[in-house]
mmCIF file of the protein (N, C-alpha, C, O) and its ligand, coordinates in Angstrom:
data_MODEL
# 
_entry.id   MODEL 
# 
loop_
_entity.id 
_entity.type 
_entity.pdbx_number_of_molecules 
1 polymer     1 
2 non-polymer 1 
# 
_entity_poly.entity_id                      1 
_entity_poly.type                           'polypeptide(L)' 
_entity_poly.nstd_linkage                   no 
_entity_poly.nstd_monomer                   no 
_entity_poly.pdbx_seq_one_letter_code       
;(UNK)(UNK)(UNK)(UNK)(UNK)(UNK)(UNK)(UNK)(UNK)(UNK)(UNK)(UNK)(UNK)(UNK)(UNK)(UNK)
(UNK)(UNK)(UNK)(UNK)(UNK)(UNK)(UNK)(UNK)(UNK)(UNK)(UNK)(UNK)(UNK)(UNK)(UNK)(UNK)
(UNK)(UNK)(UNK)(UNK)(UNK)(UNK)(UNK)(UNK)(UNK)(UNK)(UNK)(UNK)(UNK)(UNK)(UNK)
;
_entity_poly.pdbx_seq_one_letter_code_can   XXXXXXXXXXXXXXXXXXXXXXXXXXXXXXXXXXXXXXXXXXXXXXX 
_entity_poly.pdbx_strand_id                 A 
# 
loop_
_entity_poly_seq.entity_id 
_entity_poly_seq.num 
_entity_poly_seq.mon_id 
_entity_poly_seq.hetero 
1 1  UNK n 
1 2  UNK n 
1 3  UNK n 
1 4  UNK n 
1 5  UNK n 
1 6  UNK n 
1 7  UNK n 
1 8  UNK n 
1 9  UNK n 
1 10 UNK n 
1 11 UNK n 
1 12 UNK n 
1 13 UNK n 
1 14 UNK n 
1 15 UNK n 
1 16 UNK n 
1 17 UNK n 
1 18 UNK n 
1 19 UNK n 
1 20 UNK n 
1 21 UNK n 
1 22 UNK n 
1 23 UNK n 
1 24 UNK n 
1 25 UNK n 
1 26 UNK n 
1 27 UNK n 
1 28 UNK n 
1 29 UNK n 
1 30 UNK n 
1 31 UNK n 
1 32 UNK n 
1 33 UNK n 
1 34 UNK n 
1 35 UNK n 
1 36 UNK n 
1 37 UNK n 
1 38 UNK n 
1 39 UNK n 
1 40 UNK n 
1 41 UNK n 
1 42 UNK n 
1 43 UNK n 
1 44 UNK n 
1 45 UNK n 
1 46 UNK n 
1 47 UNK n 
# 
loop_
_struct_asym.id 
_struct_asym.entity_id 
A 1 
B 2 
# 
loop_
_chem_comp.id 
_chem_comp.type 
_chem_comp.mon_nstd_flag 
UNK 'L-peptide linking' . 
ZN  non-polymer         . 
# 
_pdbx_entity_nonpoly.entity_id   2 
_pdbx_entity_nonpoly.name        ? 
_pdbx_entity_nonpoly.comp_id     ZN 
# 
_pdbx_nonpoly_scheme.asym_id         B 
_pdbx_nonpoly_scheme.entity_id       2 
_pdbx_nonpoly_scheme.mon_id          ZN 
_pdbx_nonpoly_scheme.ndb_seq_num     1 
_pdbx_nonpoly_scheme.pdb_seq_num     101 
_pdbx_nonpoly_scheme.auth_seq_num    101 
_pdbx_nonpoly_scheme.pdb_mon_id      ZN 
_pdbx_nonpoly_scheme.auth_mon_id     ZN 
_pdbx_nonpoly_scheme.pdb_strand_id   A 
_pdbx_nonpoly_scheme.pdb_ins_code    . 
# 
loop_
_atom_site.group_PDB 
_atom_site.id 
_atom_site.type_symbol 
_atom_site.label_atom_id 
_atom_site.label_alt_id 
_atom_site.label_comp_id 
_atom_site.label_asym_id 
_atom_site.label_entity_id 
_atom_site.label_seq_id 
_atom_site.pdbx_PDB_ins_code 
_atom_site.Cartn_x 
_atom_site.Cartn_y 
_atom_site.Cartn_z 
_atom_site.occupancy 
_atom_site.B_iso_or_equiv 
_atom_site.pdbx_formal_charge 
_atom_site.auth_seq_id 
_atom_site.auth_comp_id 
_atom_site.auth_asym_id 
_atom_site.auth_atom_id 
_atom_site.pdbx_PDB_model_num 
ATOM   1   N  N  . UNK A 1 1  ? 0.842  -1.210 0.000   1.00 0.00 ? 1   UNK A N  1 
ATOM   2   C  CA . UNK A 1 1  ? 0.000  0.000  0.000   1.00 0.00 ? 1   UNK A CA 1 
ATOM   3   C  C  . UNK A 1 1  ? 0.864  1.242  0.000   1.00 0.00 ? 1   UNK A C  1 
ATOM   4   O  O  . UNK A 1 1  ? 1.819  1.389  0.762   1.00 0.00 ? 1   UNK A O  1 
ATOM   5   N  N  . UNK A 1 2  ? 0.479  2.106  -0.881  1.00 0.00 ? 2   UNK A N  1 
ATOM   6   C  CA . UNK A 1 2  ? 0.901  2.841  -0.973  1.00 0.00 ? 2   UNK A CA 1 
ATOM   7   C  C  . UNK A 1 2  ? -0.232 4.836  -0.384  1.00 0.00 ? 2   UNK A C  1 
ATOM   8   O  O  . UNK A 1 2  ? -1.389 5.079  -0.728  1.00 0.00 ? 2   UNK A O  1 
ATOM   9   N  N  . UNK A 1 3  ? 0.353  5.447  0.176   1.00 0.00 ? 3   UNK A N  1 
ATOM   10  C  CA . UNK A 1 3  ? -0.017 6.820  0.935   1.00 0.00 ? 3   UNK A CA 1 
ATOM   11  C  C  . UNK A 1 3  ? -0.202 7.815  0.113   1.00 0.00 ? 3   UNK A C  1 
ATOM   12  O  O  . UNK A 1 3  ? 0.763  8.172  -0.563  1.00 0.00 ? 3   UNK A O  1 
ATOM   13  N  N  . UNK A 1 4  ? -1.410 8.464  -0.021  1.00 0.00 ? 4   UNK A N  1 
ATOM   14  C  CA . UNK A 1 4  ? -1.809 9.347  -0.947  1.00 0.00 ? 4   UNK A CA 1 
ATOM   15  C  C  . UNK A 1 4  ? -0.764 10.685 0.391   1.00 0.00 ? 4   UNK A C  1 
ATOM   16  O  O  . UNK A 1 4  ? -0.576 10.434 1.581   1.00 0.00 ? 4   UNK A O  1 
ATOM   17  N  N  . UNK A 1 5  ? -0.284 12.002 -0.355  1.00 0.00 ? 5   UNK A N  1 
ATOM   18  C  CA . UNK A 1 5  ? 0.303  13.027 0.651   1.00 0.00 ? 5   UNK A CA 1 
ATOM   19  C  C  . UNK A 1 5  ? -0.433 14.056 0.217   1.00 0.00 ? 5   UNK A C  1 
ATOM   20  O  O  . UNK A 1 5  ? 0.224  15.091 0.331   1.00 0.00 ? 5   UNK A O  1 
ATOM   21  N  N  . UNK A 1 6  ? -1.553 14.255 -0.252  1.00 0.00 ? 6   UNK A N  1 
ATOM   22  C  CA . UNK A 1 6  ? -2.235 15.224 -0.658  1.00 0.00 ? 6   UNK A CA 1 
ATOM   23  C  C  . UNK A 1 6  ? -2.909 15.919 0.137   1.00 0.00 ? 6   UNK A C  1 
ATOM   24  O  O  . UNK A 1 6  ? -3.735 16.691 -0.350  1.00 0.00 ? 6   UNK A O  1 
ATOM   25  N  N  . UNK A 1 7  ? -2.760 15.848 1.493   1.00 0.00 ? 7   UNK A N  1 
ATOM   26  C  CA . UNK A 1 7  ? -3.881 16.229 2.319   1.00 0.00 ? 7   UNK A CA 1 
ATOM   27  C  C  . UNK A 1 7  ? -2.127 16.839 3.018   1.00 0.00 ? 7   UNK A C  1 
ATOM   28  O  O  . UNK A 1 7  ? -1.935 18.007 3.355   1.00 0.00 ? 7   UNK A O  1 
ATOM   29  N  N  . UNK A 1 8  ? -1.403 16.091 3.070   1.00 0.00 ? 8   UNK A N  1 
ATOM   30  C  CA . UNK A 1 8  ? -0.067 16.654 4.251   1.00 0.00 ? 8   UNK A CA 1 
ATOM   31  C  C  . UNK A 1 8  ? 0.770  17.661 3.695   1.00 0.00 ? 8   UNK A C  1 
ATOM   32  O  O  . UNK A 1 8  ? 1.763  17.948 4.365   1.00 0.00 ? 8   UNK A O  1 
ATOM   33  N  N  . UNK A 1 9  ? 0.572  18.331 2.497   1.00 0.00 ? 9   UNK A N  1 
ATOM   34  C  CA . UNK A 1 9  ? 1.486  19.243 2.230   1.00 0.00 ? 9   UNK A CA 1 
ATOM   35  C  C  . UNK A 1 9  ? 1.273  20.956 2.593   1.00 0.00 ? 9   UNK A C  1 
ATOM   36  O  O  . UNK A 1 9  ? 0.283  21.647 2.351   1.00 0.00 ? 9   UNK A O  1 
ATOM   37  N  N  . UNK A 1 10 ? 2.380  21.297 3.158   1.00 0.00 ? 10  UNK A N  1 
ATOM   38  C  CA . UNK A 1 10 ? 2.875  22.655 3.430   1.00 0.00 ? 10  UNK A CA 1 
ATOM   39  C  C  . UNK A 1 10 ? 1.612  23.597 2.670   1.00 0.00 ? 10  UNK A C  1 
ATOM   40  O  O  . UNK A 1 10 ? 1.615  23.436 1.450   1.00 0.00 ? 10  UNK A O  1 
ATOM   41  N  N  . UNK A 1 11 ? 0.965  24.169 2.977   1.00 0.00 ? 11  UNK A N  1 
ATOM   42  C  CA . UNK A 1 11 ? 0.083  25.255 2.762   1.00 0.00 ? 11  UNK A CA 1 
ATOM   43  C  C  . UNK A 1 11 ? 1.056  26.793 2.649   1.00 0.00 ? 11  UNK A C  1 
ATOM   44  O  O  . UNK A 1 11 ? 1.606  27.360 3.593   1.00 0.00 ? 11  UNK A O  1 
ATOM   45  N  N  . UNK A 1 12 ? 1.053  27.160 1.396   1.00 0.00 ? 12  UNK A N  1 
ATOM   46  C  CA . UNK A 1 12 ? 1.816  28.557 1.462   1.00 0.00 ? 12  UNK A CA 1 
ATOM   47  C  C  . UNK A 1 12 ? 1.096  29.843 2.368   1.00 0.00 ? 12  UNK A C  1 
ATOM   48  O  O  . UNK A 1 12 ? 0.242  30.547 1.829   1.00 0.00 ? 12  UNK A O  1 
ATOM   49  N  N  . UNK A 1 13 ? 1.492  30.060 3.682   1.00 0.00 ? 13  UNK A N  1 
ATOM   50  C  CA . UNK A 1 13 ? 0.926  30.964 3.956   1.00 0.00 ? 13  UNK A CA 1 
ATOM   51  C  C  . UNK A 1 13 ? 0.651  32.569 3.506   1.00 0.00 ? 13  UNK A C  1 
ATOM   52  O  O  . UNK A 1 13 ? 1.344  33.274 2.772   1.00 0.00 ? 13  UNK A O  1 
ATOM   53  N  N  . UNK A 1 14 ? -0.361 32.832 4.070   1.00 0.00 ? 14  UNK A N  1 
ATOM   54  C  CA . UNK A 1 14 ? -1.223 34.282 3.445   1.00 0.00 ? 14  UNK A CA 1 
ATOM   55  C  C  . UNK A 1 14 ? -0.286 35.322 2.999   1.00 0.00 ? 14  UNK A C  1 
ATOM   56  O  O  . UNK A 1 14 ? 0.868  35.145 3.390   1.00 0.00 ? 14  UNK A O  1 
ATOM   57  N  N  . UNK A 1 15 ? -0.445 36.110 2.454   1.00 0.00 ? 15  UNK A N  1 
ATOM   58  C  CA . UNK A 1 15 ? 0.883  37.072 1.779   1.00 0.00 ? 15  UNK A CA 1 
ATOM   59  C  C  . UNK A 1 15 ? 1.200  37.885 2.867   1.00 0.00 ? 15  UNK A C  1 
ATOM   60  O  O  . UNK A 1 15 ? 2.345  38.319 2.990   1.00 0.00 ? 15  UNK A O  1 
ATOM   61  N  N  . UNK A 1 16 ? 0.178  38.185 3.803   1.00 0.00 ? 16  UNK A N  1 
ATOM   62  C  CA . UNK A 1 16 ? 0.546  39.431 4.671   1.00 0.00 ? 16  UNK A CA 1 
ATOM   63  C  C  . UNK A 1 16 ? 1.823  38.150 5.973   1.00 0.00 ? 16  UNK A C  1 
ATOM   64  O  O  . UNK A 1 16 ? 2.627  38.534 6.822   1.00 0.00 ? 16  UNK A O  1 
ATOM   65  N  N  . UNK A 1 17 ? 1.631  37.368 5.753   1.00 0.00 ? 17  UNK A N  1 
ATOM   66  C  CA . UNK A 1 17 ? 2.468  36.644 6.684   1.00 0.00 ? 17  UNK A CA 1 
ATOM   67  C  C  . UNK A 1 17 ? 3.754  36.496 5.815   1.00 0.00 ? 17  UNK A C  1 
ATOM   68  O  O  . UNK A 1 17 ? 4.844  36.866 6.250   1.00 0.00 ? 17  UNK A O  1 
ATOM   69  N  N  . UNK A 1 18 ? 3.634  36.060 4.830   1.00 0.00 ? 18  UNK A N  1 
ATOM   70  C  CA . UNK A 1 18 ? 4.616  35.419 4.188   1.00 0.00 ? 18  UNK A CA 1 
ATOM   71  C  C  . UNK A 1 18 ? 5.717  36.931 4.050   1.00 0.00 ? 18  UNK A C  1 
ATOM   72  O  O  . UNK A 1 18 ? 6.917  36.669 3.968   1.00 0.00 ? 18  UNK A O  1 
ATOM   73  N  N  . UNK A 1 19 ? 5.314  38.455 4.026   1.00 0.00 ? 19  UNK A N  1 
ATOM   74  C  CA . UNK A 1 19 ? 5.935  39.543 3.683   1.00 0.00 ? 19  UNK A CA 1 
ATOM   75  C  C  . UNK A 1 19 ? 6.634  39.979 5.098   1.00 0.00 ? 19  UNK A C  1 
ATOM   76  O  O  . UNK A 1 19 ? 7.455  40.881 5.258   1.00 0.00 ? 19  UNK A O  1 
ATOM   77  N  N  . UNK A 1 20 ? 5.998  38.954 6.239   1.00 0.00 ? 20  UNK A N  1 
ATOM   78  C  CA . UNK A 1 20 ? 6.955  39.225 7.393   1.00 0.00 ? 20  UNK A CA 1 
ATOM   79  C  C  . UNK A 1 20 ? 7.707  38.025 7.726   1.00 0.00 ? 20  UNK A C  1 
ATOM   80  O  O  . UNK A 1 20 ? 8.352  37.808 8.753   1.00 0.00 ? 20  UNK A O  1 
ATOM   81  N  N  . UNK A 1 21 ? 7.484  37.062 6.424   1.00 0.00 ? 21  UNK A N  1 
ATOM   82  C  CA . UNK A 1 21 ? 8.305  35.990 7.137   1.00 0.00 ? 21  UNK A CA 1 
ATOM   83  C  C  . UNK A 1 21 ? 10.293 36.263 7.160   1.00 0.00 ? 21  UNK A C  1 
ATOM   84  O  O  . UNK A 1 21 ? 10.838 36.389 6.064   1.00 0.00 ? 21  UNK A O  1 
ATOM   85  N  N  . UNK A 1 22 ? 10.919 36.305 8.087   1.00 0.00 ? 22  UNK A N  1 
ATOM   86  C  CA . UNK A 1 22 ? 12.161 35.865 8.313   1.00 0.00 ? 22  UNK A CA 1 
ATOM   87  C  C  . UNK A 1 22 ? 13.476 35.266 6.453   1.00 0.00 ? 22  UNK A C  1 
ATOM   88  O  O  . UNK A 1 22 ? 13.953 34.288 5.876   1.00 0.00 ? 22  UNK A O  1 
ATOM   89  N  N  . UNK A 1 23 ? 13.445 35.767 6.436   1.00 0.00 ? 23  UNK A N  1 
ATOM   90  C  CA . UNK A 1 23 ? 14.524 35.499 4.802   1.00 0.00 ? 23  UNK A CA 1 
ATOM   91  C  C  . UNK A 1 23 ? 15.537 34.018 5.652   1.00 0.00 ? 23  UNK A C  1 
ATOM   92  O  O  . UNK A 1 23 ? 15.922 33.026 5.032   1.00 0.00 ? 23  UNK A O  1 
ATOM   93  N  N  . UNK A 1 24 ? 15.806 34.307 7.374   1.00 0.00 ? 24  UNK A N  1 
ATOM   94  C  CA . UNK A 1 24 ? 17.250 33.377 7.532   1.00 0.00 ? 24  UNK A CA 1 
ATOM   95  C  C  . UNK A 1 24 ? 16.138 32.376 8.729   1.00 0.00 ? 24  UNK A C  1 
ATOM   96  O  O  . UNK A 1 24 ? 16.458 31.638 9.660   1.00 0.00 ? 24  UNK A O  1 
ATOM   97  N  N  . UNK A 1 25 ? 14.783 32.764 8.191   1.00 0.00 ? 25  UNK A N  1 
ATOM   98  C  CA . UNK A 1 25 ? 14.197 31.693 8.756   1.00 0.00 ? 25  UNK A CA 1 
ATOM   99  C  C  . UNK A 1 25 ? 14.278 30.201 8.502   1.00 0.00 ? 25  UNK A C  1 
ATOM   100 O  O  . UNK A 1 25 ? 15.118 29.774 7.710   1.00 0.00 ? 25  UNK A O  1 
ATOM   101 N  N  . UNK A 1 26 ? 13.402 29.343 9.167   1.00 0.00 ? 26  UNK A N  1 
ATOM   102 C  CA . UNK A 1 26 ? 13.454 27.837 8.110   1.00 0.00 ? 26  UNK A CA 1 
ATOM   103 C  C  . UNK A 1 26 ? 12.355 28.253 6.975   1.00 0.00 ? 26  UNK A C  1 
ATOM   104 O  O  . UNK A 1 26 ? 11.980 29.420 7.082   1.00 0.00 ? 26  UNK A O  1 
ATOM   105 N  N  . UNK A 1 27 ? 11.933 27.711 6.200   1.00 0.00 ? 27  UNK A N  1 
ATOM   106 C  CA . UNK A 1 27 ? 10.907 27.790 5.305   1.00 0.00 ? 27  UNK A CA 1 
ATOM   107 C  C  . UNK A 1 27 ? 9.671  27.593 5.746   1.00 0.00 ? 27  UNK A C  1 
ATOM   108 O  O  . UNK A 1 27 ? 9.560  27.122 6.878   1.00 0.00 ? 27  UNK A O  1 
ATOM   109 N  N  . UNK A 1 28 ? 8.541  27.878 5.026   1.00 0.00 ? 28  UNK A N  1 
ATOM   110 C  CA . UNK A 1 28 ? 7.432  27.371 5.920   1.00 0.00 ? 28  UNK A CA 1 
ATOM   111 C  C  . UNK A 1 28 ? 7.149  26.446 4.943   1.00 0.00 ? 28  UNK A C  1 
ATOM   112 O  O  . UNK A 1 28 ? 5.922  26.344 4.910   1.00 0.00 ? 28  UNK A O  1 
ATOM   113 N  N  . UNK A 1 29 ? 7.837  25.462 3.839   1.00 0.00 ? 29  UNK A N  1 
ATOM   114 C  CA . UNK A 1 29 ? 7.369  24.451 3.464   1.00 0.00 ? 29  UNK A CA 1 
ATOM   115 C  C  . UNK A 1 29 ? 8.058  23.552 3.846   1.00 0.00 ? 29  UNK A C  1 
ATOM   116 O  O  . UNK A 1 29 ? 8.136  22.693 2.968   1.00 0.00 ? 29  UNK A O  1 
ATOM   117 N  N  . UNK A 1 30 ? 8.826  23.205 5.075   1.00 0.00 ? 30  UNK A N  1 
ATOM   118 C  CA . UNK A 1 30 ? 9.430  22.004 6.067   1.00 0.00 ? 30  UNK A CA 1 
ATOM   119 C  C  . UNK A 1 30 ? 9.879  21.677 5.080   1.00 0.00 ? 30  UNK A C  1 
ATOM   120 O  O  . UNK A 1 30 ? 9.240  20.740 4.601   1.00 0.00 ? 30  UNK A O  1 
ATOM   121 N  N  . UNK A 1 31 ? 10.974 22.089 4.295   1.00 0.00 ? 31  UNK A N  1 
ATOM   122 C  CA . UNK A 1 31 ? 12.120 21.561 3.206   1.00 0.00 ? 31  UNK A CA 1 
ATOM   123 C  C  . UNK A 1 31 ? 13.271 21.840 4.511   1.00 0.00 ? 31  UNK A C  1 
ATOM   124 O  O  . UNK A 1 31 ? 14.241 21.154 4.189   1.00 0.00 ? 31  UNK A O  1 
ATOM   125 N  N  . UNK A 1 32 ? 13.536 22.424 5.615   1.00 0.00 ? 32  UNK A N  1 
ATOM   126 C  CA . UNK A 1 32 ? 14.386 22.464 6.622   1.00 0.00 ? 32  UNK A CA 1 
ATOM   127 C  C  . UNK A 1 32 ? 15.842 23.849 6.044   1.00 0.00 ? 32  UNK A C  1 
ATOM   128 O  O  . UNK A 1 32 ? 16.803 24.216 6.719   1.00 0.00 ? 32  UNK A O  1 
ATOM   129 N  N  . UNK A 1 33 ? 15.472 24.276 4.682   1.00 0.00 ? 33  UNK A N  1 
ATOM   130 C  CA . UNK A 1 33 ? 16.559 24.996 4.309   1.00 0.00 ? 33  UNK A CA 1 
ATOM   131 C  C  . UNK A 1 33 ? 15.915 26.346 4.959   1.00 0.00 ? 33  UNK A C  1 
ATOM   132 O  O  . UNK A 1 33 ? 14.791 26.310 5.460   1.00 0.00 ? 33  UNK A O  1 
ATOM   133 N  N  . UNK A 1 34 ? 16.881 27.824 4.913   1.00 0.00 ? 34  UNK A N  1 
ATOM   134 C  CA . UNK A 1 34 ? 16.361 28.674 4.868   1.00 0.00 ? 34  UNK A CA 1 
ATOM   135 C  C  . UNK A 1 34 ? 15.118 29.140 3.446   1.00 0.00 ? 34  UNK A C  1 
ATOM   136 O  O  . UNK A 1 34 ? 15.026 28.663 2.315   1.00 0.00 ? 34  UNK A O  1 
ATOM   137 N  N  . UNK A 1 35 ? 14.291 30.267 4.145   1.00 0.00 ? 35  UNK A N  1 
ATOM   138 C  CA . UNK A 1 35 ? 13.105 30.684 3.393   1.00 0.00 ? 35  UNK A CA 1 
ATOM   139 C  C  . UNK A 1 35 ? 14.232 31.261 2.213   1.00 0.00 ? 35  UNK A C  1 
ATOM   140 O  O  . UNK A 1 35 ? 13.917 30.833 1.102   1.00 0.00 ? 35  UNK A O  1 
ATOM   141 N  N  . UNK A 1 36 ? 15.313 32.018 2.190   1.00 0.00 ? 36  UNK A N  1 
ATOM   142 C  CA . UNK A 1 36 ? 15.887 32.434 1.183   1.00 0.00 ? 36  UNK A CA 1 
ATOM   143 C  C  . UNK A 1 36 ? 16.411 31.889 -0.008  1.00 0.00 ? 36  UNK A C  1 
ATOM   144 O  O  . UNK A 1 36 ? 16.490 32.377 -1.135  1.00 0.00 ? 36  UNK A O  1 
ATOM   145 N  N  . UNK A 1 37 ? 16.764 30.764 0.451   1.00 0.00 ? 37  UNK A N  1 
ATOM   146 C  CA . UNK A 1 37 ? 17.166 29.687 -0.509  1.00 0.00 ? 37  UNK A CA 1 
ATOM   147 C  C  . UNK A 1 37 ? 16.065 28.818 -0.634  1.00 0.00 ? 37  UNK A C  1 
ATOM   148 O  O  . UNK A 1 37 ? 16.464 27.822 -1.239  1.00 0.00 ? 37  UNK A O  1 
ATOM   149 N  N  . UNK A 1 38 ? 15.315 28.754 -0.458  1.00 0.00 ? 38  UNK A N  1 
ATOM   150 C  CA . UNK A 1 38 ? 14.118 28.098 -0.801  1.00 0.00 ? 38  UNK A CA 1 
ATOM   151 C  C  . UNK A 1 38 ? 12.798 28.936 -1.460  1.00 0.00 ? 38  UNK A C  1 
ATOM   152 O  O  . UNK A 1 38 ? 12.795 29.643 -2.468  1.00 0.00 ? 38  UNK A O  1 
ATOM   153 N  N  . UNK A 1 39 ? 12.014 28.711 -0.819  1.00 0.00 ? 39  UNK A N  1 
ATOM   154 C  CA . UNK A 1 39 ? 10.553 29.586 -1.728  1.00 0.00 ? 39  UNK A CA 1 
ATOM   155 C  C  . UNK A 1 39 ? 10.728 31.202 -1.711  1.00 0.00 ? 39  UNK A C  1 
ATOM   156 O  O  . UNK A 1 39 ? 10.187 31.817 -2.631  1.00 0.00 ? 39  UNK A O  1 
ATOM   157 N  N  . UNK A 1 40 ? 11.263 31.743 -0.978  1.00 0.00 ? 40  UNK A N  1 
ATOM   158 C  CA . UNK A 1 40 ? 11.750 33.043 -0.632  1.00 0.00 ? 40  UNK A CA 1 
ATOM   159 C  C  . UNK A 1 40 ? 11.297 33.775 -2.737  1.00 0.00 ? 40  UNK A C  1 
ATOM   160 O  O  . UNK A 1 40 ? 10.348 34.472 -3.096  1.00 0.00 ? 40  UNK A O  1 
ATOM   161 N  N  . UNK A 1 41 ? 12.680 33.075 -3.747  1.00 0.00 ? 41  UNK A N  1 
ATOM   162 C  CA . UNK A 1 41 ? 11.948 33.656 -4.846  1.00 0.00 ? 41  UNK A CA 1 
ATOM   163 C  C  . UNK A 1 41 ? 10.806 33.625 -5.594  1.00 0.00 ? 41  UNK A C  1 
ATOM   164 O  O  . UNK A 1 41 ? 10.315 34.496 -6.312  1.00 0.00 ? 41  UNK A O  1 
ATOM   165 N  N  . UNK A 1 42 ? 10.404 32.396 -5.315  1.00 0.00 ? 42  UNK A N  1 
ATOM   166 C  CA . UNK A 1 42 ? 9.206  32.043 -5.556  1.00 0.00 ? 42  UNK A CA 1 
ATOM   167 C  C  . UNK A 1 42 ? 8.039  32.797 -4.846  1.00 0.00 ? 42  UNK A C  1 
ATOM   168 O  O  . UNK A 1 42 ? 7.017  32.520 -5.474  1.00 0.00 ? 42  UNK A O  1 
ATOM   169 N  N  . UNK A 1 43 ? 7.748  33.643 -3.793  1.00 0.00 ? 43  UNK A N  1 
ATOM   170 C  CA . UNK A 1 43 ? 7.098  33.952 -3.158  1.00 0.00 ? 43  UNK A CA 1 
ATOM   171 C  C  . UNK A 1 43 ? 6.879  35.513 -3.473  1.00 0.00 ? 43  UNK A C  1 
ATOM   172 O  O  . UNK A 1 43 ? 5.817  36.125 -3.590  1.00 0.00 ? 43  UNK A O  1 
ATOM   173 N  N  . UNK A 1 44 ? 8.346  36.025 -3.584  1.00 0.00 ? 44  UNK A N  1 
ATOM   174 C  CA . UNK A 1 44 ? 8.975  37.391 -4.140  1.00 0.00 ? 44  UNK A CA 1 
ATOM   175 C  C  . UNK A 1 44 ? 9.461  37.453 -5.563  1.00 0.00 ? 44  UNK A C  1 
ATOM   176 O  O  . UNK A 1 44 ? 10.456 38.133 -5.814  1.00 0.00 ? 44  UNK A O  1 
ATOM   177 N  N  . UNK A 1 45 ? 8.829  36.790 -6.519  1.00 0.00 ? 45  UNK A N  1 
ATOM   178 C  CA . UNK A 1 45 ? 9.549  37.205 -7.927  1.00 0.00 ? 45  UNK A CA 1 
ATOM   179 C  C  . UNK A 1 45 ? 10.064 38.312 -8.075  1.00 0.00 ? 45  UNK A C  1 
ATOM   180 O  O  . UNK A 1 45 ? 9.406  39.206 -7.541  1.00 0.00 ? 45  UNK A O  1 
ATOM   181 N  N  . UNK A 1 46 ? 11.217 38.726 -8.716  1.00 0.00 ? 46  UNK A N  1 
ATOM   182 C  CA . UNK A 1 46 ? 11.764 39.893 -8.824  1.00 0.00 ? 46  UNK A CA 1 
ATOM   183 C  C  . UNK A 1 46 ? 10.962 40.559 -9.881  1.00 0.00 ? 46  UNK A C  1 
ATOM   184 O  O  . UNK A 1 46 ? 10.081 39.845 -10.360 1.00 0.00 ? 46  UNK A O  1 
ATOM   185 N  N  . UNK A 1 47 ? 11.050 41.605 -10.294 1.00 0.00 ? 47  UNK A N  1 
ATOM   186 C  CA . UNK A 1 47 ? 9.975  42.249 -11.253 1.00 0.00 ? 47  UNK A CA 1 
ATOM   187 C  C  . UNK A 1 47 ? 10.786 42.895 -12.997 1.00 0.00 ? 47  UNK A C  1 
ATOM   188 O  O  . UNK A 1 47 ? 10.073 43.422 -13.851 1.00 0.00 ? 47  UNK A O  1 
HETATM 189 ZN ZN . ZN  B 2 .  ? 10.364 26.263 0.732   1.00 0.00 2 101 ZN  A ZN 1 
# 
């Protein structure tokens, strides 16, 4: 048997959170790296 993970994944939080989240934080998608090196550009596309 195999585990559907569709219900357990990381929810990107709300923008007004995510614009105070921490850059040398952990991520908030429990990848364990910092938010900067992780979703950080993804979250902040440069323009
Ligand atoms: Zn991430």
């Amino acid at each position: 048997m195999f585990k559907l993970n569709l219900f357990n994944r990381p929810q990107r939080p709300e923008p007004e959170v995510l614009a105070h989240w921490g850059r040398n934080a952990e991520c908030w998608c429990g990848s364990g790296k910092k938010y900067k090196n992780c979703h950080m550009a993804k979250d902040h596309p440069p323009k």
